[in-house]
C-alpha positions in Angstrom: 14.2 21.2 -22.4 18.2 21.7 -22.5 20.4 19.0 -24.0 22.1 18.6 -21.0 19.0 17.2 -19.1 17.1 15.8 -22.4 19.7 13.1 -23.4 20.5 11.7 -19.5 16.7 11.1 -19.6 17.2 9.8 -23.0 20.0 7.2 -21.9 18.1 6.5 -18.5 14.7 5.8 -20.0 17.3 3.3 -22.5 18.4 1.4 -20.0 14.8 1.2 -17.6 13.3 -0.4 -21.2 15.6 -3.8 -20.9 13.8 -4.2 -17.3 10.9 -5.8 -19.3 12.9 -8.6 -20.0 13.8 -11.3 -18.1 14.5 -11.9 -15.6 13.5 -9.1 -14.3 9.9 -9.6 -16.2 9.1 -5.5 -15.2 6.0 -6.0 -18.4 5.5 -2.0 -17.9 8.6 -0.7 -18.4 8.2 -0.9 -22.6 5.0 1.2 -22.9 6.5 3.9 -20.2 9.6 4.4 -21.9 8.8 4.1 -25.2 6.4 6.2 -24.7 9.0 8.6 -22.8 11.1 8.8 -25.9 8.2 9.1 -28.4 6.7 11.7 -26.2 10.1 13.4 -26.6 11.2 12.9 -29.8 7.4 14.8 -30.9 8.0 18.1 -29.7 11.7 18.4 -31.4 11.9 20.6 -34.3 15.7 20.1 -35.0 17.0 16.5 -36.6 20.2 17.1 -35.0 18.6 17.4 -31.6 16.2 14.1 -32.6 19.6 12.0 -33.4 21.1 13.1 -30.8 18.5 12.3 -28.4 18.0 9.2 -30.1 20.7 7.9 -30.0 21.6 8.8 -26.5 18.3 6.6 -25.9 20.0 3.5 -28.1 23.1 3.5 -26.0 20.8 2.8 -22.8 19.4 0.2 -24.1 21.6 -1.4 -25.9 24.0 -0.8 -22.9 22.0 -2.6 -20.3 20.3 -5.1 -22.7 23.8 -6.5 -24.6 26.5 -5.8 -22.1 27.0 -9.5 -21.8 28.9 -9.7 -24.8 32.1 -8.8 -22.2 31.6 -11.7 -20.6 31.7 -14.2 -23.8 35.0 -12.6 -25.0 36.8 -11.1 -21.5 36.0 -14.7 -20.5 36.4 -17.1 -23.5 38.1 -14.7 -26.0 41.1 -12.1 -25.8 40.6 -11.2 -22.1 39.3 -8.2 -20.0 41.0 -4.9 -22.3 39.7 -6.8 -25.3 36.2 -7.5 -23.5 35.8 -3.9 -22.5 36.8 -2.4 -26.4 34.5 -4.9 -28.2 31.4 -4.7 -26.0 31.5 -0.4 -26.5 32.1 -0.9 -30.0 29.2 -3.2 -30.5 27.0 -1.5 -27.8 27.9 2.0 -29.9 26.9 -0.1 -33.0 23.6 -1.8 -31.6 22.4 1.6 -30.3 22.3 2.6 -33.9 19.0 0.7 -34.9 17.0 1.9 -32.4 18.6 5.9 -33.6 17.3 4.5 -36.8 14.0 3.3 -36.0 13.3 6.7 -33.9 14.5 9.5 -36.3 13.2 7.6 -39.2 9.8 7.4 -37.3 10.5 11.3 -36.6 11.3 12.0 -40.2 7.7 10.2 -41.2 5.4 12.1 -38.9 6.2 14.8 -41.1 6.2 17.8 -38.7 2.5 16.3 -37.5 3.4 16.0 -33.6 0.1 13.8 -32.8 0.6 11.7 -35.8 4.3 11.3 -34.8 3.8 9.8 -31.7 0.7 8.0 -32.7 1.6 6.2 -35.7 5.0 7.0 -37.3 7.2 6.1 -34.5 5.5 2.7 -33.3 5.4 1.5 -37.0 8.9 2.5 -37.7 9.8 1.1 -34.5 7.8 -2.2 -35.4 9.3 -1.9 -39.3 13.3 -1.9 -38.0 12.6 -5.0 -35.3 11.6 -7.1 -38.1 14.2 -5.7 -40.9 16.5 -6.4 -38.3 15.8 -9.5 -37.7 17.1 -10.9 -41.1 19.4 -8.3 -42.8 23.1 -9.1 -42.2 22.3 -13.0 -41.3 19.8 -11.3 -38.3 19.9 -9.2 -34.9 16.9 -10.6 -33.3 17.6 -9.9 -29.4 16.0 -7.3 -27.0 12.5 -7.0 -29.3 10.0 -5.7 -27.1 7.2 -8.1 -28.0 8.9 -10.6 -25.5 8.4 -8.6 -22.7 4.6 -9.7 -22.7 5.0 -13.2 -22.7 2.9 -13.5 -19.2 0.7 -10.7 -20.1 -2.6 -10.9 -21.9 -1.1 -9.7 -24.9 1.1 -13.1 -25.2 -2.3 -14.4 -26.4 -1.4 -12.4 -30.2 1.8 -14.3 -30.5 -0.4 -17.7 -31.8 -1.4 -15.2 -34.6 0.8 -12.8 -35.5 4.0 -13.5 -33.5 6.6 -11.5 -31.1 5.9 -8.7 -33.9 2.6 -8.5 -33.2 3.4 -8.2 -29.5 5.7 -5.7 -30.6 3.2 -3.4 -32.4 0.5 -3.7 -29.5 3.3 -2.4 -27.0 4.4 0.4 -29.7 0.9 1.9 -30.6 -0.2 1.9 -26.5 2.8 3.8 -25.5 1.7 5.8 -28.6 -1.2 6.6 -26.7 0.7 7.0 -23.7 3.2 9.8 -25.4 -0.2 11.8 -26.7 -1.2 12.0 -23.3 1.5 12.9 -21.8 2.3 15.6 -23.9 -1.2 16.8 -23.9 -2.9 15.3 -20.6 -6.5 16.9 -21.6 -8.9 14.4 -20.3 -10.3 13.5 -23.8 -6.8 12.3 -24.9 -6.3 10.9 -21.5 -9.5 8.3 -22.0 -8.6 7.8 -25.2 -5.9 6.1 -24.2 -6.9 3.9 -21.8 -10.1 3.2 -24.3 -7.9 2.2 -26.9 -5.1 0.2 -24.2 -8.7 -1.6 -23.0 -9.7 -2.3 -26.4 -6.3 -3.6 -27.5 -6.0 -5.8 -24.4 -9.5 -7.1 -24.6 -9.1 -7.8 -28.2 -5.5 -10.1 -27.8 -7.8 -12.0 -25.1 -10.0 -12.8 -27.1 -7.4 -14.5 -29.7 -6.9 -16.6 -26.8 -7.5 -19.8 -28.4 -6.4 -23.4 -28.6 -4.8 -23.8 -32.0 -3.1 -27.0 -31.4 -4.9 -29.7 -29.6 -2.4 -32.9 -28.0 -2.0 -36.1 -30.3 -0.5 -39.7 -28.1 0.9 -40.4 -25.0 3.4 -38.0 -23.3 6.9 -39.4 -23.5 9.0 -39.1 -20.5 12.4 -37.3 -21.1 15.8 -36.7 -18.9 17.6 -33.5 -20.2 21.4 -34.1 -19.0 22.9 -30.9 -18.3 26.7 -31.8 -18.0 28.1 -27.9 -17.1 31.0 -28.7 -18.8 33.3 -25.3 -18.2 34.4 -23.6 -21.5 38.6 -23.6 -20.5 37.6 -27.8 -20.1 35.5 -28.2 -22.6 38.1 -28.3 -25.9 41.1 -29.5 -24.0 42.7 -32.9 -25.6 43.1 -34.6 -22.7 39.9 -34.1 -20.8 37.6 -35.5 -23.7 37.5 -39.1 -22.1 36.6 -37.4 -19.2 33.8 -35.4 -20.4 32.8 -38.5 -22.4 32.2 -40.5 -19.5 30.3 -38.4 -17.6 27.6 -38.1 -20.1 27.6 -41.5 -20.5 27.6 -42.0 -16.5 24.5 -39.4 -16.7 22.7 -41.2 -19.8 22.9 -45.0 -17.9 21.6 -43.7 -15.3 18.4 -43.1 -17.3 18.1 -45.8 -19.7 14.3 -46.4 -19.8 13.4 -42.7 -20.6 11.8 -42.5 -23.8 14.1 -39.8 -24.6 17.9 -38.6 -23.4 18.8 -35.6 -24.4 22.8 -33.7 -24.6 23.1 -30.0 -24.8 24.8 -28.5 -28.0 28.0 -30.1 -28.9 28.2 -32.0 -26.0 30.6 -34.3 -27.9 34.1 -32.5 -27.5 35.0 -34.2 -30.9 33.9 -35.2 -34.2 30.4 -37.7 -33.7 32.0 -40.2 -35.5 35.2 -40.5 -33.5 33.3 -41.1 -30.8 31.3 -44.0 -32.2 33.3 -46.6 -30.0 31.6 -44.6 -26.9 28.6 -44.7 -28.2 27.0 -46.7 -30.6 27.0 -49.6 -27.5 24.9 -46.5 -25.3 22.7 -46.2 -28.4 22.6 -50.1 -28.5 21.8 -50.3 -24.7 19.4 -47.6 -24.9 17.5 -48.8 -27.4 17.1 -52.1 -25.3 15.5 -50.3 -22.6 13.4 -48.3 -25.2 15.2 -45.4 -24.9 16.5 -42.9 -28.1 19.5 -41.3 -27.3 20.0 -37.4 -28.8 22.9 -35.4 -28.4 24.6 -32.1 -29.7 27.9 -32.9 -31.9 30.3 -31.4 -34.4 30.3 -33.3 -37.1 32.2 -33.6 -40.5 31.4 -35.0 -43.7 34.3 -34.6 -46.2 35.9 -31.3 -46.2 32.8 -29.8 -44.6 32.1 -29.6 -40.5 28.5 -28.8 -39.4 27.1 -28.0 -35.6 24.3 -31.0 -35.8 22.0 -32.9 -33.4 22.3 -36.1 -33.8 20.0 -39.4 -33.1 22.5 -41.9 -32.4 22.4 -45.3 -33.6 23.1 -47.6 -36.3 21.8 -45.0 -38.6 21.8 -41.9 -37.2 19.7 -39.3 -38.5 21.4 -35.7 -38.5 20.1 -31.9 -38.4 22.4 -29.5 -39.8 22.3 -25.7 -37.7 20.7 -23.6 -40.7 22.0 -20.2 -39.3 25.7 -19.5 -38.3 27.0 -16.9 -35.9 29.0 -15.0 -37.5 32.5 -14.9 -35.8 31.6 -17.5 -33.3 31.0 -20.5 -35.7 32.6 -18.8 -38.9 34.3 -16.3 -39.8 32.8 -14.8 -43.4 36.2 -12.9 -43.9 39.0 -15.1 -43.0 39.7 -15.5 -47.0 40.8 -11.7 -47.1 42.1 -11.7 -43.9 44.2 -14.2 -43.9 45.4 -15.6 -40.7 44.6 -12.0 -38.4 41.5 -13.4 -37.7 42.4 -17.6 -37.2 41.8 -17.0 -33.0 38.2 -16.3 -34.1 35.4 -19.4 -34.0 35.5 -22.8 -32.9 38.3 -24.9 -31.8 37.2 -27.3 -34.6 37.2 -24.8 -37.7 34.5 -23.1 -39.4 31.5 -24.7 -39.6 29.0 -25.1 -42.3 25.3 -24.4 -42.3 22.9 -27.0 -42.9 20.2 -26.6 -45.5 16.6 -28.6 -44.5 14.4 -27.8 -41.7 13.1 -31.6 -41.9 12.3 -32.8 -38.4 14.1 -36.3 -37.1 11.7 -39.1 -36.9 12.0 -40.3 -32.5 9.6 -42.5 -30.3 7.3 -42.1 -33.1 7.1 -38.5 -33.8 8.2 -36.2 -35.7 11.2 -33.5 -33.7 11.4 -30.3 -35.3 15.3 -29.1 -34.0 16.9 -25.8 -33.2 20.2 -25.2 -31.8 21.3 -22.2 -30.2 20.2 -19.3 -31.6 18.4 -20.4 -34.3 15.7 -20.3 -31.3 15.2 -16.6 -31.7 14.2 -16.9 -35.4 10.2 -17.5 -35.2 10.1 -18.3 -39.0 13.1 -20.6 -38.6 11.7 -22.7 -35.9 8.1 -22.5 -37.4 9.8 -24.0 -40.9 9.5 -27.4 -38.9 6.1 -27.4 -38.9 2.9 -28.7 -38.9 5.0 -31.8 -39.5 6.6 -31.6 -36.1 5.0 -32.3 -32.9 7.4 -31.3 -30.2 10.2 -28.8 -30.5 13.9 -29.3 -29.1 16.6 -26.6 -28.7 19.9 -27.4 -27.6 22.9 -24.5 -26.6 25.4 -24.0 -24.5 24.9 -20.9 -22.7 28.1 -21.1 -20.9 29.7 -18.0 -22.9 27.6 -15.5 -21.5 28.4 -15.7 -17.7 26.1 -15.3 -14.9 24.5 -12.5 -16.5 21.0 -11.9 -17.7 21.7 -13.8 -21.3 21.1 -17.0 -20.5 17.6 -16.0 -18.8 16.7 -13.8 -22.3 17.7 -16.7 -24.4 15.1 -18.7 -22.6 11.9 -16.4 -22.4 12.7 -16.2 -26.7 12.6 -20.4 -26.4 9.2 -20.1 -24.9 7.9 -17.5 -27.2 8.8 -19.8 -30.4 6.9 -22.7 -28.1 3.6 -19.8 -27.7 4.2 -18.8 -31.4 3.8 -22.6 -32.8 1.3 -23.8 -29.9 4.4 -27.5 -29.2 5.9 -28.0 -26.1 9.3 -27.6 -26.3 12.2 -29.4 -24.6 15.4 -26.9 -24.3 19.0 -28.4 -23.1 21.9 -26.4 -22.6 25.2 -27.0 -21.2 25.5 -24.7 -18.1 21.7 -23.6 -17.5 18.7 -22.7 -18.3 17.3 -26.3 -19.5 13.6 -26.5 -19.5 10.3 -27.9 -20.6 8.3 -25.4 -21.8 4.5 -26.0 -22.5 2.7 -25.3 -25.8 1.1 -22.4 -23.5 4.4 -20.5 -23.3 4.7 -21.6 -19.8 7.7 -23.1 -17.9 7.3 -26.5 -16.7 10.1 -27.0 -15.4 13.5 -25.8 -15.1 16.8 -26.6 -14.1 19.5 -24.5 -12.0 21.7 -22.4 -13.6 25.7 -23.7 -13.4 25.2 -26.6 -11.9 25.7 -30.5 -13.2 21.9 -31.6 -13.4 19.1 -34.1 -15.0 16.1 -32.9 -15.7 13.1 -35.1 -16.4 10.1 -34.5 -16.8 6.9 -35.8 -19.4 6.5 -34.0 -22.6 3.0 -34.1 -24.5 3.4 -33.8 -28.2 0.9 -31.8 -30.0 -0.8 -31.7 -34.0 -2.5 -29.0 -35.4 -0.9 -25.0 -37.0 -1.6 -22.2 -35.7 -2.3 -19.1 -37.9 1.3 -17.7 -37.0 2.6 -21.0 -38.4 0.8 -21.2 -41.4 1.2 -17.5 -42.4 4.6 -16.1 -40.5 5.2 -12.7 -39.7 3.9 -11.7 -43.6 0.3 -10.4 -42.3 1.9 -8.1 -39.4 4.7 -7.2 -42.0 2.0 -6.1 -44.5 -0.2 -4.0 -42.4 3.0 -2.3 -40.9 4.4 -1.4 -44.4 1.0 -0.4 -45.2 0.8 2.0 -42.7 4.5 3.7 -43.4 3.4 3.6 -47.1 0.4 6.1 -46.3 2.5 8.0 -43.6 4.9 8.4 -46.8 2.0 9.3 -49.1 0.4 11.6 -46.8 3.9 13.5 -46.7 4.7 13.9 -50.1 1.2 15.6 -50.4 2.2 17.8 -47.9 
């Protein structure tokens, strides 16, 4: 096949893979795709032409799944010009892991076209999710395994996590790739044997690993949709104030109220007039009242969630975005980069995973994007028996974001088998079962209160006791005898 018709499929079949995530929710496209681009990449003989191709498949991809990132800084940042150069120099970056992941994969299969597509590529491809995941503080968005959430492979997430979604989609479209380049009807069954057998196998992991401990405790999730230009401006603070404390009156009696991340548009404690009377009041009607705030302590400010009171108790965000909450070279740089992060300075990360102690359980916490770290949010537990995430959302637009930040939110709920409550600032807040399932959810831009009951749950499933080390091993076992098998050669 010419270059000139080999890397527009390459790009194309890209783009068609981000379909399997919402909110689109196209399951399929994954396994056709990828096994497009392993079927393609197996039959090249030239590295050149594999990089290319490669690469050219990254860009769609990454194109279609990222392309967002105009929004957050066209929007929020330095304007359109600026949007439009940093989202193509990030997409050109991001396209460069899955380039890495599929020549690397190439490289493995050691000339071997059936073991290429078969095993090298879908554990290299598995391998580079997860490396990726935690080198350079973490890029864990657009990793297949989430497209199966409401499939019968979401059933392996309990036990080996998105990963081990991610390796069932890799090695079918393995399968997939051998028969398309070679669709003899012996290669052909075995494919759809061994797709059968995978699928048959994650149902039967489909267990209850948690069972529910105490009574459900109602909840009001207060969704302010707060607009970004408003939110940091001096003299709309009171303003903001009192319509989350308009929202939060309105609800006393709930067992729990819930703001989105830094709802406060100051420091928590120069707010304290404002609220500690709430927190007083609420507490009357047997209410706790929890809400995202900046908050300082000495020369240090951290993005916390905060159980107001008397004696509040504080979690810390763990894991910064880089550039958004700090900015790791503004020492060197001096003050080139001081229009980069928050209004309120760099913030610092918080160190324990320790849930807060509300209506008499335990609250392991995540805020923003500490969501799409499965380790992270599985750090809380067993101790914790319901999850909460709070964002705000708000920087990414009406685009797809905010719809692929929540199906990761109800992964982590599938992964640890606890309901989770999520509340954001502009949309999507939700209750999402211990199933993986959405409850309920609220609209997307609009002022809202969402309430609903939330049943708190005891117990670890094997994902939370081990992690992703099992699925990590047995990958790295695999590339190890790839890589033994080649030096023989």
């Amino acid at each position: 096949m010419s270059r000139l018709i080999r890397l527009p499929l390459a790009l194309a079949a890209g783009g068609l893979l981000s379909l399997g995530f919402a909110p689109f929710g196209w399951f399929w496209t994954p396994f056709v795709t990828l096994a497009a681009i392993f079927a393609g990449l197996s039959v090249l003989s030239s590295p050149k032409a594999v990089l290319f191709t490669a690469y050219a498949f990254g860009l769609g991809y990454a194109g279609s799944g990222v392309y967002w990132i105009y929004y957050s800084i066209a929007d929020y940042g330095g304007g359109p010009l600026a949007g439009a150069v940093a989202t193509a120099v990030l997409v050109a970056l991001f396209a460069l892991i899955p380039m890495l992941a599929l020549a690397a994969g190439w490289w493995l299969g050691g000339g071997n076209r059936r073991r290429t597509r078969l095993l090298a590529l879908p554990l290299v491809w598995v391998g580079v999710e997860w490396v990726r995941s935690w080198l350079a503080t973490g890029a864990t968005w657009l990793s297949v395994g989430y497209t199966q959430i409401d499939t019968p492979l979401a059933a392996l997430a309990p036990v080996a996590g998105v990963y081990g979604l991610s390796l069932a989609v890799a090695l079918i479209a393995g399968l997939l790739a051998d028969a398309i380049v070679s669709p003899r009807r012996r290669r052909v069954a075995l494919a759809l044997g061994m797709t059968a057998l995978v699928v048959m196998g994650a149902r039967g992991l489909d267990h209850e690993w948690t069972r529910p401990v105490g009574d459900p405790l109602s909840v009001s999730i207060l969704q302010g949709n707060i607009d970004q230009a408003r939110k940091w401006d001096p003299d709309e603070r009171g303003a903001i104030l009192r319509e989350y404390l308009q929202m939060s009156r309105a609800r006393l009696g709930d067992d729990l109220i819930i703001w989105p991340e830094t709802a406060l548009p100051v420091f928590y404690r120069q707010a304290r007039e404002w609220l500690d009377p709430l927190a007083r009041d609420a507490r009357a009607a047997g209410s706790q009242l929890i809400l995202g705030a900046p908050v300082a302590r000495e020369d240090r400010r951290y993005n916390a969630v905060v159980v107001a009171g008397e004696s509040p108790q504080y979690y810390f965000k763990r894991h910064l975005v880089p550039f958004g909450e700090y900015v790791p070279f503004r020492g060197i740089a001096g003050g080139i980069l001081d229009f980069v992060g928050t209004p309120l300075g760099d913030f610092s990360a918080g160190r324990s995973a320790a849930p807060l102690s509300v209506a008499g359980h335990d609250l392991g916490v995540s805020i923003c994007y500490e969501v799409t770290f499965g380790a992270e949010v599985a750090a809380a537990l067993p101790a914790a028996d319901l999850l909460l995430n709070v964002s705000n959302d708000a920087w990414f637009g009406r685009s797809t974001a905010p719809w692929q930040h929540l199906q990761m939110a109800r992964m982590r709920a599938l992964e640890t088998g606890r309901e989770m409550m999520r509340a954001t600032n502009t949309g999507v807040s939700a209750i999402i079962g211990a199933d993986g399932r959405l409850r309920r959810t609220g609209p997307l831009f609009e002022s809202a209160i969402l309430t609903a009951t939330v049943q708190p749950y005891q117990g670890a499933t094997p994902y939370v006791r081990a992690g992703d080390w099992p699925l990590v091993g047995l990958v790295v076992a695999g590339i190890g005898g790839l890589l033994l098998r080649r030096r023989r050669r």
